[in-house]
Every structure is written in C-alpha cells, then in structure tokens.
LOKOL-214309 format. One record per residue (C-alpha): residue in three letters; residue number from 1; x, y, z. Coordinates in pm, 1 decimal. Layout:
+------+------+----------+----------+----------+
! resn ! resi !       xx !       yy !       zz !
+------+------+----------+----------+----------+
!  ALA !  NUM !        X !        Y !        Z !
...
+------+------+----------+----------+----------+
***
This chain:
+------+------+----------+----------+----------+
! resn ! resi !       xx !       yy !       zz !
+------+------+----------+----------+----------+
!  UNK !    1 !   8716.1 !   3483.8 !    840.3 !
!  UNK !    2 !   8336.8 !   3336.0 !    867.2 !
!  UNK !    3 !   8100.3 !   3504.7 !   1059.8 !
!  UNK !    4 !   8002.5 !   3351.4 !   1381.1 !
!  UNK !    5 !   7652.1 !   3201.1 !   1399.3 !
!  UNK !    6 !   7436.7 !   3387.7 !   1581.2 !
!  UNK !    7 !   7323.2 !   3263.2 !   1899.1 !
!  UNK !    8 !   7037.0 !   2985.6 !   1907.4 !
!  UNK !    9 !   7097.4 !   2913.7 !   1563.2 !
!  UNK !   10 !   7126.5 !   2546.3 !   1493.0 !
!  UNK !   11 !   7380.6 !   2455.2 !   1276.1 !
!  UNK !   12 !   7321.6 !   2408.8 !    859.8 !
!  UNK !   13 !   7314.9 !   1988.6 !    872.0 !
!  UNK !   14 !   7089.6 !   2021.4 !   1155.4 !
!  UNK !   15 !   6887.6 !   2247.8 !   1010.9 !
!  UNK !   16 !   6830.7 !   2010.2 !    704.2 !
!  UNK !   17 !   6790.0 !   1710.3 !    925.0 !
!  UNK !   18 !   6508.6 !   1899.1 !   1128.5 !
!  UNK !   19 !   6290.5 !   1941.4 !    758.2 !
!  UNK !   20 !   6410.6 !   1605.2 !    603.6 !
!  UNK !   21 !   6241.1 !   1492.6 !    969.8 !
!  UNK !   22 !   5958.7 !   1666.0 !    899.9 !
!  UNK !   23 !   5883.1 !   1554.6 !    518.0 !
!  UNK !   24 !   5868.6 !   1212.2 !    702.6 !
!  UNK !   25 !   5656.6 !   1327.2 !    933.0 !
!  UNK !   26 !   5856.3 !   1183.6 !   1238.4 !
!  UNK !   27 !   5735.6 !   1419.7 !   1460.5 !
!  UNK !   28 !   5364.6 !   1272.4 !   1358.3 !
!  UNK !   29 !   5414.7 !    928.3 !   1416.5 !
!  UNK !   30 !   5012.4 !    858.8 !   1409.4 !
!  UNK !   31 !   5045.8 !    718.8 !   1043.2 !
!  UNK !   32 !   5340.6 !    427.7 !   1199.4 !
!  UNK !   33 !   5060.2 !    332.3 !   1455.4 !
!  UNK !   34 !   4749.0 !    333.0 !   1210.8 !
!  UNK !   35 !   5010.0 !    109.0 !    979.7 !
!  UNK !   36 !   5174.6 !    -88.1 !   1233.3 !
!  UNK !   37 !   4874.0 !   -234.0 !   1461.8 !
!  UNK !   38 !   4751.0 !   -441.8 !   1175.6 !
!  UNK !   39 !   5038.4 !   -581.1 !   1138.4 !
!  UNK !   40 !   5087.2 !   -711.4 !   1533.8 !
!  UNK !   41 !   4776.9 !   -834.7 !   1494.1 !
!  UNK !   42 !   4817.0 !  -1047.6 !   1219.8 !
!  UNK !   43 !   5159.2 !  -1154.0 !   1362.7 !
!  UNK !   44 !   5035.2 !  -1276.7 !   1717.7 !
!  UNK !   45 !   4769.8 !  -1461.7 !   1545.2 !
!  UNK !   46 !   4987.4 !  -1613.5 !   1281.4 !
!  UNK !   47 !   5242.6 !  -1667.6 !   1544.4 !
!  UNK !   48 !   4986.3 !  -1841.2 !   1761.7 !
!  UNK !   49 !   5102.6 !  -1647.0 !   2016.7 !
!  UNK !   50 !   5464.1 !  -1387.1 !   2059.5 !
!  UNK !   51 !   5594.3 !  -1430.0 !   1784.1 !
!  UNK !   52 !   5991.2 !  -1492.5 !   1684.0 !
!  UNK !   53 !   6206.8 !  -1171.9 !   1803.4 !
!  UNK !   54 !   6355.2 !  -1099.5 !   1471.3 !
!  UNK !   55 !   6023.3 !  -1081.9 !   1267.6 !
!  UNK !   56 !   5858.5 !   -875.5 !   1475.3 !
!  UNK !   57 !   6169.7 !   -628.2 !   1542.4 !
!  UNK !   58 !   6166.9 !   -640.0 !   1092.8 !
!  UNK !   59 !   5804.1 !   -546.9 !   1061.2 !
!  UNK !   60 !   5828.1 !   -286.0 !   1315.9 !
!  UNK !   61 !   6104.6 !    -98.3 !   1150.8 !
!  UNK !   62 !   5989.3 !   -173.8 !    817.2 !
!  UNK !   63 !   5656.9 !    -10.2 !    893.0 !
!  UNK !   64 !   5816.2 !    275.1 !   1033.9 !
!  UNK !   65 !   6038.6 !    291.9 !    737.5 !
!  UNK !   66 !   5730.5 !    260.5 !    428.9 !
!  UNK !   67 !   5514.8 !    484.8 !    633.9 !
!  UNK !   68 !   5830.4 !    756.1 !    629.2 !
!  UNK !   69 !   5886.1 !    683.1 !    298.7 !
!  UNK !   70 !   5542.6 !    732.2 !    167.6 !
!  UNK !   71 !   5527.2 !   1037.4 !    354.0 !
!  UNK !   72 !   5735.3 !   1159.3 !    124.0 !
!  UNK !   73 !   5627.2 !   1041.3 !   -216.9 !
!  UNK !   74 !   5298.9 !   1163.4 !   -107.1 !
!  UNK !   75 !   5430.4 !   1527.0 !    -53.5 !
!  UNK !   76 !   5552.7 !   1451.1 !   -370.7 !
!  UNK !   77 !   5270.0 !   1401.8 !   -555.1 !
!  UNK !   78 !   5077.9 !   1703.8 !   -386.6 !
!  UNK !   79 !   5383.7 !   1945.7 !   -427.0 !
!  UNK !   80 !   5095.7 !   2129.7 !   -666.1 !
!  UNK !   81 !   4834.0 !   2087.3 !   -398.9 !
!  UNK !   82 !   4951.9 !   2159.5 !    -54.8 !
!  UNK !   83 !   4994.5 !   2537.2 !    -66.7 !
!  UNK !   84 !   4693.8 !   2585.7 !    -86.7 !
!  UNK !   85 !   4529.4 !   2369.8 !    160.8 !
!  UNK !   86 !   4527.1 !   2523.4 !    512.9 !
!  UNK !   87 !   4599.2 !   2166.4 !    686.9 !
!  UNK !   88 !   4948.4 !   2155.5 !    470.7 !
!  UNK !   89 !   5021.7 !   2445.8 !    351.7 !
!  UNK !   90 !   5384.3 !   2457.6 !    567.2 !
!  UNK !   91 !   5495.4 !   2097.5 !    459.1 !
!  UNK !   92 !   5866.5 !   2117.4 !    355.1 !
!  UNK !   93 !   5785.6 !   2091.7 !    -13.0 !
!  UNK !   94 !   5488.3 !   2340.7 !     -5.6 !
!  UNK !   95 !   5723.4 !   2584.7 !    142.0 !
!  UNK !   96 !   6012.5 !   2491.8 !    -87.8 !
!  UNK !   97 !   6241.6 !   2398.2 !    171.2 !
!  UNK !   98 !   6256.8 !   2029.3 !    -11.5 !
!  UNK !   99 !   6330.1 !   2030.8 !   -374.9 !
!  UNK !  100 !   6066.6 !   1711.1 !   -564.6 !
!  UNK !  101 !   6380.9 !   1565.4 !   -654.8 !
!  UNK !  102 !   6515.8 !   1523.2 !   -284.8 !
!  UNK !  103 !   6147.1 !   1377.4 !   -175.5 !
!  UNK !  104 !   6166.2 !   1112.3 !   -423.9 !
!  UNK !  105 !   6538.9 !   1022.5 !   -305.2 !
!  UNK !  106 !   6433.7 !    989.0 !     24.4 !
!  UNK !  107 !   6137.7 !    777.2 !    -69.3 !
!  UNK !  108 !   6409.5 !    528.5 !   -279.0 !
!  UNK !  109 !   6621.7 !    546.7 !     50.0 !
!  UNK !  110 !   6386.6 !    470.2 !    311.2 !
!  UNK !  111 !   6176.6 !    200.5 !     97.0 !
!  UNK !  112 !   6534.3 !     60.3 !    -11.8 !
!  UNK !  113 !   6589.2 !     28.4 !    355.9 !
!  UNK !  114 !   6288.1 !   -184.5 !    404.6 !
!  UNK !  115 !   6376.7 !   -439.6 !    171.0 !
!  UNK !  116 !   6721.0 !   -445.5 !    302.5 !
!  UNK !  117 !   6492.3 !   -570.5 !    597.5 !
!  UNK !  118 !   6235.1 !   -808.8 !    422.6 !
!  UNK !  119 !   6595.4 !   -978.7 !    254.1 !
!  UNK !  120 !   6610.0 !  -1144.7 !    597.8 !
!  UNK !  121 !   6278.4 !  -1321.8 !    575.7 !
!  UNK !  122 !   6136.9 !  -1584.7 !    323.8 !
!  UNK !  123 !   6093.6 !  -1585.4 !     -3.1 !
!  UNK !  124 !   5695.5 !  -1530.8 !    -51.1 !
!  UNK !  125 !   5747.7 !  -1214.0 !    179.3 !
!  UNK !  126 !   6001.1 !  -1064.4 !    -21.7 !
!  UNK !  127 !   5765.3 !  -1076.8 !   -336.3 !
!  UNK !  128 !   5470.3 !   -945.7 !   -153.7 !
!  UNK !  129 !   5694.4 !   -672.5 !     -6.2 !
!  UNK !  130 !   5726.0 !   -575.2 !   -398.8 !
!  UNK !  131 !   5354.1 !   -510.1 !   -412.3 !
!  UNK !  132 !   5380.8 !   -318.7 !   -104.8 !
!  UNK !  133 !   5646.7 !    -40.8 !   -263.1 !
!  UNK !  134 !   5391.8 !    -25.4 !   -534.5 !
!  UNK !  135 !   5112.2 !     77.1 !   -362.3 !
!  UNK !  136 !   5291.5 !    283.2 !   -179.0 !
!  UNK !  137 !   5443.5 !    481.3 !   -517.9 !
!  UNK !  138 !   5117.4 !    502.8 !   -597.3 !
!  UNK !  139 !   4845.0 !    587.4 !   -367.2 !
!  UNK !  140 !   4928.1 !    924.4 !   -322.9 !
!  UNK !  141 !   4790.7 !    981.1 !   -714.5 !
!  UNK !  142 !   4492.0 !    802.8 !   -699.0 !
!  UNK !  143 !   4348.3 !   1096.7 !   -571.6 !
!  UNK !  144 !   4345.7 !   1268.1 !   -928.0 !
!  UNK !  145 !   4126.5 !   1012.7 !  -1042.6 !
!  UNK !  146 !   3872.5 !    880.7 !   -809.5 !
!  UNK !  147 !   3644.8 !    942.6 !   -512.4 !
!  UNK !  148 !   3803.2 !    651.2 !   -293.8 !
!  UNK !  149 !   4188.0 !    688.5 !   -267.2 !
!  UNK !  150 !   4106.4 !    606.5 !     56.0 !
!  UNK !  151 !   4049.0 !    233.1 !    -22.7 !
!  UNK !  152 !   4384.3 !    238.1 !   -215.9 !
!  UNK !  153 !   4520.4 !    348.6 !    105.6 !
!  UNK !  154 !   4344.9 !     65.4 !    327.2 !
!  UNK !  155 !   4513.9 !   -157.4 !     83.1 !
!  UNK !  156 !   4857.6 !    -50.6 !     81.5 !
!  UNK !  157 !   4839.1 !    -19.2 !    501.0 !
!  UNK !  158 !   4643.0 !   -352.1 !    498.2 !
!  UNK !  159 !   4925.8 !   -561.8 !    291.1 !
!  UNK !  160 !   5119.6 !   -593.8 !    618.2 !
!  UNK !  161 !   4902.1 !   -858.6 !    707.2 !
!  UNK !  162 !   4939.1 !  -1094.1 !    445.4 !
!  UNK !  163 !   5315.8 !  -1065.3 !    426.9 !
!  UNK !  164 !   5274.8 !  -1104.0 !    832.5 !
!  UNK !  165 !   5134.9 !  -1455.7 !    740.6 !
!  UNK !  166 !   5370.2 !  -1587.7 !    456.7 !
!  UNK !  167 !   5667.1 !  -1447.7 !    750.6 !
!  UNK !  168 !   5546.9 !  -1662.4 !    960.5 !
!  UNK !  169 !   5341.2 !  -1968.8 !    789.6 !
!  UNK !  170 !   5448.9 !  -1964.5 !    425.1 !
!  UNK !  171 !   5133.4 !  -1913.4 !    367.9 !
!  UNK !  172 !   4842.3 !  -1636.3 !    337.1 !
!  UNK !  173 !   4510.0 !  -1837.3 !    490.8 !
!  UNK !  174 !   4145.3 !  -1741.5 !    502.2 !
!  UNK !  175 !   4177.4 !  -1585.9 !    841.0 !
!  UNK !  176 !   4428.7 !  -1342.6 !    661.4 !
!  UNK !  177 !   4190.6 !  -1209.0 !    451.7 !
!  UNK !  178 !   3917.2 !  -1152.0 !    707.4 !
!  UNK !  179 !   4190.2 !   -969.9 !    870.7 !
!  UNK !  180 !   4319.3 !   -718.2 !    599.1 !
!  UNK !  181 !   3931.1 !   -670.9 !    465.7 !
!  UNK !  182 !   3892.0 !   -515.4 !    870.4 !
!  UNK !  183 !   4238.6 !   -308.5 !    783.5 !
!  UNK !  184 !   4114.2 !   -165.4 !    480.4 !
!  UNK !  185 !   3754.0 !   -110.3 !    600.8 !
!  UNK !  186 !   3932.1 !     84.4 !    855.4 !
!  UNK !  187 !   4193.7 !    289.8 !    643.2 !
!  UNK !  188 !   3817.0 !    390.4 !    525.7 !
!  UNK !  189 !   3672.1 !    486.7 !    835.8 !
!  UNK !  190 !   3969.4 !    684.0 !    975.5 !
!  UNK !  191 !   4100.5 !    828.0 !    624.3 !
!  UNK !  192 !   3756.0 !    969.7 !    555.8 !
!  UNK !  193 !   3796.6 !   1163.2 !    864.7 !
!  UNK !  194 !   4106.1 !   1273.7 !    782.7 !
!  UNK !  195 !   3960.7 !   1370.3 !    448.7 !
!  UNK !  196 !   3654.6 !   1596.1 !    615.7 !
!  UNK !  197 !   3948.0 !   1838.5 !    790.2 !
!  UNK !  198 !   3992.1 !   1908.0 !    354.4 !
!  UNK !  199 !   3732.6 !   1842.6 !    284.4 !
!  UNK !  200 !   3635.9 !   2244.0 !    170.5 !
!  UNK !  201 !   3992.7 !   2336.4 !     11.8 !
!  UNK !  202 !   3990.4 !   1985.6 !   -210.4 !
!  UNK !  203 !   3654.8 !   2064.2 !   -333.6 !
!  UNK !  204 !   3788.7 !   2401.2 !   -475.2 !
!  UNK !  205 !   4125.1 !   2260.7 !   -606.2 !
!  UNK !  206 !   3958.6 !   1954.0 !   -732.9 !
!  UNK !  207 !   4149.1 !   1691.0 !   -519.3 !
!  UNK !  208 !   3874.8 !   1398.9 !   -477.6 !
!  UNK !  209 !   3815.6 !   1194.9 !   -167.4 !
!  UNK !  210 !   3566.2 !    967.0 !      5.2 !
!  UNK !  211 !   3456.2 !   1236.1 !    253.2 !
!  UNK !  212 !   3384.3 !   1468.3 !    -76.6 !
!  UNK !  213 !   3162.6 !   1091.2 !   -207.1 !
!  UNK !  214 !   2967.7 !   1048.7 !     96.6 !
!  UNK !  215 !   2908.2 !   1389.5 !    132.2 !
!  UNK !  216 !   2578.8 !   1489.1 !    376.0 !
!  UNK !  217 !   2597.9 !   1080.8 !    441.7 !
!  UNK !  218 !   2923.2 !   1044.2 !    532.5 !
!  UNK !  219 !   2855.4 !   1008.6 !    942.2 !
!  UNK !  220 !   2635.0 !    732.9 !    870.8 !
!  UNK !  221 !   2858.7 !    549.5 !    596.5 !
!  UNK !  222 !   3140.4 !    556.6 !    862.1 !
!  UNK !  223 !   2882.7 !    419.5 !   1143.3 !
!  UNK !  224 !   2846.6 !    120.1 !    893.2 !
!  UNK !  225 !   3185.2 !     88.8 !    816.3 !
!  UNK !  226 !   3280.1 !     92.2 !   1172.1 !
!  UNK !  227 !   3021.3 !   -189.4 !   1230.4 !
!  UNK !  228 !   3145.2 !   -384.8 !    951.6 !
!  UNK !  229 !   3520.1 !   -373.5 !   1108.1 !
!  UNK !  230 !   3420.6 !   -525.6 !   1404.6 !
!  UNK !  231 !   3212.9 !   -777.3 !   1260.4 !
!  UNK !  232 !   3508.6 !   -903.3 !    996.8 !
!  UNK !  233 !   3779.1 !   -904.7 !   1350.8 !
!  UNK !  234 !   3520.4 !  -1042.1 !   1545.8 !
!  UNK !  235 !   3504.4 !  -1326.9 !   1275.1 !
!  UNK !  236 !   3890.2 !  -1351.4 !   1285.3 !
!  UNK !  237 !   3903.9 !  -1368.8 !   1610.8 !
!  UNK !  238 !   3658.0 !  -1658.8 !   1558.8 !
!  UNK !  239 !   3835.1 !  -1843.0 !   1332.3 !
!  UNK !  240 !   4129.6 !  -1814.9 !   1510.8 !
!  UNK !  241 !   4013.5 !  -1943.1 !   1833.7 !
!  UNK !  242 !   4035.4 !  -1624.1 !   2048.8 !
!  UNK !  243 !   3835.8 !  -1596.1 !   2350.1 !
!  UNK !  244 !   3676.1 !  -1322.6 !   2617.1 !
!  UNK !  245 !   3977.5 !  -1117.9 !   2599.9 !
!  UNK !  246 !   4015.9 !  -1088.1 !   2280.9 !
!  UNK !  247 !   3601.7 !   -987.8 !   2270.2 !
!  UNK !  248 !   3672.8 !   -677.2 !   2534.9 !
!  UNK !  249 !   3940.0 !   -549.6 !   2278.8 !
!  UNK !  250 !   3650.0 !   -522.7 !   2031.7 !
!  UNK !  251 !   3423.5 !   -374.3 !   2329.7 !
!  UNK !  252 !   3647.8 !   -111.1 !   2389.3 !
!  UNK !  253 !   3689.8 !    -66.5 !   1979.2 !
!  UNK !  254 !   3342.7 !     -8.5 !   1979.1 !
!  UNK !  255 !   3353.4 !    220.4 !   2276.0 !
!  UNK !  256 !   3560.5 !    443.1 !   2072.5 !
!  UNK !  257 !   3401.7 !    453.1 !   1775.2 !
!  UNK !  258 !   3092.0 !    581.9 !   1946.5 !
!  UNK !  259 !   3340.6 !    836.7 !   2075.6 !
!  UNK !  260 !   3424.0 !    936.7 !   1721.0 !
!  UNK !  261 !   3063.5 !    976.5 !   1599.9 !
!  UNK !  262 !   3044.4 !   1235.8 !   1870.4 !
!  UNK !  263 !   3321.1 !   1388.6 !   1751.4 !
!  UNK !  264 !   3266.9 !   1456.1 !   1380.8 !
!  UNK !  265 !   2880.0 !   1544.3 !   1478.9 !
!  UNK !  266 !   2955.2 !   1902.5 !   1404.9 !
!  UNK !  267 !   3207.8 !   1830.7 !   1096.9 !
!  UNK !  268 !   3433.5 !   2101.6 !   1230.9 !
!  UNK !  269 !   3824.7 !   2071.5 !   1111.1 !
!  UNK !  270 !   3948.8 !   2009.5 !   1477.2 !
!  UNK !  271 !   3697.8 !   1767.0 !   1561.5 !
!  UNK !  272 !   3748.3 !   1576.1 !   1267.5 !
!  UNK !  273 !   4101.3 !   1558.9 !   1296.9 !
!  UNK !  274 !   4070.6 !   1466.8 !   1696.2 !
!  UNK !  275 !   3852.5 !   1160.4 !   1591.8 !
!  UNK !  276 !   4111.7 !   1072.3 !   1289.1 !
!  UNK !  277 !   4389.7 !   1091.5 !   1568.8 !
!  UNK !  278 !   4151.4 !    847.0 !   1820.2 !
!  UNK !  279 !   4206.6 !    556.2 !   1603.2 !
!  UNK !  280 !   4504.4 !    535.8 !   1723.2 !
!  UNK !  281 !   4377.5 !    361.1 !   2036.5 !
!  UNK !  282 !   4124.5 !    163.9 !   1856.0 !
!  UNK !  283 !   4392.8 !    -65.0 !   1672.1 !
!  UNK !  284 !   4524.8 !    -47.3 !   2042.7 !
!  UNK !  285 !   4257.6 !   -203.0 !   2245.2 !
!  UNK !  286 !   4224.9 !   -395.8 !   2002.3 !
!  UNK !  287 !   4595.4 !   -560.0 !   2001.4 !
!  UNK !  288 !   4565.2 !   -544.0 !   2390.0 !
!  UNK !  289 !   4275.0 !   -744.3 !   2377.0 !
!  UNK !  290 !   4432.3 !   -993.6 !   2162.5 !
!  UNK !  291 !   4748.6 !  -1010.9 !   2330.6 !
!  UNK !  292 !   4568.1 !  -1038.9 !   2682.1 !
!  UNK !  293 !   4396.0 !  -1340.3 !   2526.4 !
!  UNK !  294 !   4715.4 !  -1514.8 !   2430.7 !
!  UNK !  295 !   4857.3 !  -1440.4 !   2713.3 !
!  UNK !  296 !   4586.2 !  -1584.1 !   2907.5 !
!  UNK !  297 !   4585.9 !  -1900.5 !   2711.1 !
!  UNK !  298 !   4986.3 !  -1964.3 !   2760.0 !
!  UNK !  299 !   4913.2 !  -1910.4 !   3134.0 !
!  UNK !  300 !   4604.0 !  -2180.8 !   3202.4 !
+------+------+----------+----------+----------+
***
C-alpha cells in the first residue's frame, strides 16, 4: 500500500509546478511590466490610436511569454553565481530544485510559444522576433564580459517596439527609434538599480555591472539618464503629434524619478530595490498619459 500524504502537503505535480512557477518568476511579474509598457506605447502610437484586438492580445502574451522564458535562461547562465548572492541565493536552480537541463527546456518551450504567436502576424515581425530570441539567449552572459549588460538588456526589452511598428505599419520609422533609444536608456536607469541591491556580492564573485562602472557616480549618471528618457519620449511624442496629455504622463514620469533619487540616496539594498520596483509606474503614467491623449483626440 502507499503511504498517505501527510496533511497540508501538496501533491508531487503541484509541487513541481509551484518551482517551475517560480524559475519564471510568475509570482514577480515586475520584469512583464518593465517589458511590456514599451511595447503599448509603441503600439498606440503606431496604431494611431487602440490598436487591432489581436495584435495587442499577441504582444501581450508574447511579452509575458519571452520575459518567462528569459527568466529562465538567465538562471541558467548564473546557476554558478546565484548561491552565493544574498538577493538569489533560493532561486530554484541555486537550490537545485531545477536541474540546467530543465531551465533551458523551459526557455525552448516558452520562447517556442511566442513564435507560435508572432506566426500570426506579418512577415517583417516574424524576422525581427528572431533577433528578439537572440538577445534574449544571450543577455544573461554578457555579464562575464562587460560593465554594461545592462544596455544589452535595454536592447533586448526595447526590440518590442520596432516589431510593434512593422505589426502594425510594415515598417520601422524614425519615431521608432526615438522610442526604443528611451526603452533602452531606461533598461539603464532601472537595471542599474537593480544592479546596486548586488552590487557588494558581484564585486567579490566578479559578476560585472553598470552599478559596479559608475560606481561613487552612479546617482548622478542615472539623474542624466533619467533626463535623457524624457527628453527622447518627449521628442516622440513630438513627432507623433501628441498633445497636453500625453506631456502630464511625462510630468508624472518625472515626478517619480525624483522619487527614486530619494530612494537610492543612502544605496541601501531595500531602497534600491524599492526604486527598481517604482519603475513600474513610470512606464505607467507614462502609457496613461498617452492613452488619455488619444483618447482625447478620438473624442473632440
């Protein structure tokens, strides 16, 4: 006979779903949001306006699906590293709960997924969406080799925004551009945060990052970065016609970045981490602000 489980025990699948769930990081959806807001933005503005049902239902999923799925090629790649960073220490493959093997299988899985997904659109987008897997495979070991993995990152989250425009317009126009330079200015702002909470435990393992570059400079480097962000959506919103609305998004953008300075004044690991998490709500106001402004222009 098999023993009974013991009371509040889940059962073995469930138990394996719960750490496959966290290798993703689904219960940490911040890195969908930092990924996806980009993206609306570039596809209300390519759109014009809301645009068609479909596309925006495939880059929503898809982003949730490549941010999953470099979740776990990343763990992947710091399998060596994790354990003995305080901030990861307990991810599934630090722990051993996740054999490499299995984290690469889910990464083919979930990215496999997303072109399944990109099939459905033209065909410009389904070659840029090739680029995208690659940057994703390969961000997370750029950190062996340089100081700014973080701008390989910015890239890789950025590239939603081209593909957002040959979706929609066949095209990739100068407005684009402006657009994904302010996407991977930010993956630099809000990634070097996220790199100061490591900033001690990479230094002794030798992981490199852009908070590690900047060193006793790195508040002010982010203040400039920040102020360059706004600048490059303020001249996208500019070239694509956008109005007061649109502005007060930005406003409230810059509202929160002076928020963040405050934050990381101090460099501690929970501060730093709170202002990483805040960014959240700056791609926010910012699609608010742009949506408002369509909105308002479908209405007069």
């Amino acid at each position: 006979m098999t023993a009974a489980r013991p009371a509040g025990v889940p059962p073995a699948w469930r138990e394996r779903a719960g750490v496959y769930w966290r290798l993703i990081r689904a219960d940490r959806p911040i890195g969908i949001y930092l990924l996806l807001w980009p993206a609306l933005w570039a596809l209300w503005i390519a759109a014009d306006g809301i645009p068609p049902l479909w596309t925006l239902l495939v880059f929503v999923l898809g982003t949730a699906l490549m941010r999953s799925a470099g979740c776990a090629i990343n763990d992947f790649a710091d399998r060596e590293f994790d354990g003995r960073v305080e901030r990861t220490a307990q991810r599934p493959l630090a722990t051993g709960a996740v054999k490499p093997r299995e984290a690469v299988v889910v990464f083919a899985v979930l990215a496999l997924l997303a072109f399944a997904l990109v099939l459905t659109l033209n065909g410009r987008t389904i070659a840029h969406s090739f680029i995208a897997v690659a940057l994703a495979a390969t961000y997370p070991f750029t950190k062996r080799y340089t100081h700014v993995p973080q701008l390989v990152l910015g890239v890789a989250f950025g590239w939603a925004v081209p593909m957002a425009f040959t979706a929609l317009q066949g095209q990739v126009p100068a407005v684009a551009w402006i657009l994904f330079a302010a996407t991977v200015v930010w993956a630099l702002i809000y990634d070097t945060m996220y790199a100061m909470v490591d900033r001690d435990d990479d230094l002794k393992i030798g992981v490199k990052s852009t908070a590690i570059l900047f060193g006793r400079y790195d508040r002010g480097i982010i203040a400039l970065l920040q102020l360059c962000m706004l600048l490059l959506l303020w001249r996208a919103g500019e070239m694509a016609a956008r109005g007061a609305l649109y502005d007060s998004g930005l406003l409230g953008a810059a509202a929160l970045f002076v928020f963040q300075q405050w934050l990381i004044r101090g460099r501690g690991r929970a501060a730093c981490f709170r202002a990483f998490l805040n960014n959240h709500y700056v791609g926010m106001v910012v699609f608010v602000g742009l949506f408002a402004d369509y909105l308002a222009d479908r209405m007069a």
